[in-house]
N, C-alpha and C positions, 0 to 999 in steps of 0.2 A: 319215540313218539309218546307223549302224554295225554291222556286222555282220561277224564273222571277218575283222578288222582291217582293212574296208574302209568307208568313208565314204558313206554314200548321199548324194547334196546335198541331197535332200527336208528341209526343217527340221521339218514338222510332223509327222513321225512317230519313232522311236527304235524299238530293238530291244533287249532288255533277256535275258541267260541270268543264271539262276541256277541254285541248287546245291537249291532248295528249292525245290517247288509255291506259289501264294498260298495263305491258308485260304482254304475254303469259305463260302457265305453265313454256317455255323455256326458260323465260327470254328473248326473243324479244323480243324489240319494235316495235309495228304495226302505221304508221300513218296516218289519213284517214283528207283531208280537213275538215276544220269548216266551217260554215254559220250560219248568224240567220237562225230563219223558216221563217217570210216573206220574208225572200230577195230567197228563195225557194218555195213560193207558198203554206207555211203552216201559219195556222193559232195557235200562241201560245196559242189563250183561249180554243182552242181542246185539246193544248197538257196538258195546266192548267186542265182541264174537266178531261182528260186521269188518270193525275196523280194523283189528288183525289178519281176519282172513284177505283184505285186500292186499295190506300190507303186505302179506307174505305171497298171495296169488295174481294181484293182478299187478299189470307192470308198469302202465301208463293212468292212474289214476289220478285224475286234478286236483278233483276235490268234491266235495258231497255236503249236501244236506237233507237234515230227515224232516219233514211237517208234518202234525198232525192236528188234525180239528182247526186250522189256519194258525198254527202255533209253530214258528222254529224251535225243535227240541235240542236240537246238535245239527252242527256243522263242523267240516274242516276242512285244509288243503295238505297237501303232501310236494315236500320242498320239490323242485324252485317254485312252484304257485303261491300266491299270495295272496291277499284278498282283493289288494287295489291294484293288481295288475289283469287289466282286459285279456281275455283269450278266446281262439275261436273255438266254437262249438259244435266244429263240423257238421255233420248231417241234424243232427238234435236241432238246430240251430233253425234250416229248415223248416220244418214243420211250425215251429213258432211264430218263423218270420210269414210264410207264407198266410198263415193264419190271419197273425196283425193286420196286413195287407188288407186280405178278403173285409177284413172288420171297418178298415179305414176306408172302402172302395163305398161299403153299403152305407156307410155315414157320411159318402158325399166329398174325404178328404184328399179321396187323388184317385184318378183312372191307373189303367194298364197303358195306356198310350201317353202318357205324359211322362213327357221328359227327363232326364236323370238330372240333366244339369239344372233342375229349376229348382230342386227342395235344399243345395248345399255351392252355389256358384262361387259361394269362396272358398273353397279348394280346388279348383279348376286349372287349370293351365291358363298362363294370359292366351295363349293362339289354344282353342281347342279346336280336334280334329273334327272333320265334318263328320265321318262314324263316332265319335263320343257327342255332338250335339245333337246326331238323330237314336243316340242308346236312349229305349225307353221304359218304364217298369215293367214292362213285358216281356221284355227281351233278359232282365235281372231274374224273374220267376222263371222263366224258362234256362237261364242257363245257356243265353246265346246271344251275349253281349258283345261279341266280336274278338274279344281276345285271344290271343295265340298262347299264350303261359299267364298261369295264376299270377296276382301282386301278388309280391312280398309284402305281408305287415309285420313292422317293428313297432314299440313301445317310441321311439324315437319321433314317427311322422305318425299325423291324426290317420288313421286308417280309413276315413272318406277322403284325401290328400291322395295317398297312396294306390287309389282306386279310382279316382278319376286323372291323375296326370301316368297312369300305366299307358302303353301304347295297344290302339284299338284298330288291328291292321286290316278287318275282316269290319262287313257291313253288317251290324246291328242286326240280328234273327236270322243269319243265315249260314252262323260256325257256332256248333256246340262245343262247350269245354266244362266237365262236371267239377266244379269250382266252390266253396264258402264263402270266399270274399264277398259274391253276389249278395249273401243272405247278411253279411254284416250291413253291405252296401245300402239296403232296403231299412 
């Protein structure tokens, strides 16, 4: 790993700054200010300290970034992550999403009871099932979409695709299944 010109020996991971955020699942670009960390009040041989101790302790890390004062100081991924490839964000993921929601709900932009199929109909099944035309944002926050097994999301199919043509063999609010898909789905 390289990182502020120092050489990690670990080969299977890299550390990667740029000047640009990756897009989003969406294909937006998100762009957030840069700075070093001193000219922010951070110190690099913590963030140096940071990034080896991961390296060497934790086992499953994606990838990180530090902000401070609304300034990206450093960022990086640790292989196979990359910056342009979407991943889920499990629980974290969550919290954010339900958030947006709440925020979109009091600005008027979509209820709990509205429909799944109305914000994305083209990746739908041509016949969709009558439990996926009654799944509603309600049922996505709660986690009781009807499905029997998580989708699989690949890089290969749009992961709103692969989330609404899954099969929905349980009626909408009435089978829990503790899921992320849900929160990319949202």
């Amino acid at each position: 790993m390289t990182f502020a010109g120092v050489n990690f020996q670990r080969e299977r991971n890299h550390l990667l700054h740029s000047k640009r955020l990756p897009p989003l699942a969406t294909n937006l670009p998100i762009t957030l200010p840069r700075s070093s960390p001193e000219a922010q009040e951070v110190d690099s041989a913590g963030i140096r300290a940071f990034v080896e101790a991961a390296d060497q302790k934790v086992h499953v890390t994606h990838s990180f970034m530090i902000v401070r004062h609304g300034y990206v100081v450093t960022q990086g991924w640790w292989q196979p992550e990359v910056p342009e490839k979407p991943h889920v964000l499990w629980a974290f993921s969550k919290s954010f999403t339900s958030t947006a929601v709440g925020l979109a709900i009091a600005e008027g932009k979509l209820g709990v009871d509205d429909t799944v199929l109305k914000f994305s109909p083209e990746y739908a099944p041509a016949e969709a099932s009558a439990n996926l035309q009654a799944m509603r944002v309600r049922d996505l926050l709660t986690m009781t979409t009807g499905h029997e097994s998580e989708p699989k999301l690949t890089p290969d199919i749009p992961w709103e695709q692969s989330f609404l043509t899954h099969p929905v063999p349980h009626k909408p609010g009435t089978h829990f299944l503790y899921n992320s898909c849900y929160a990319v789905r949202l």
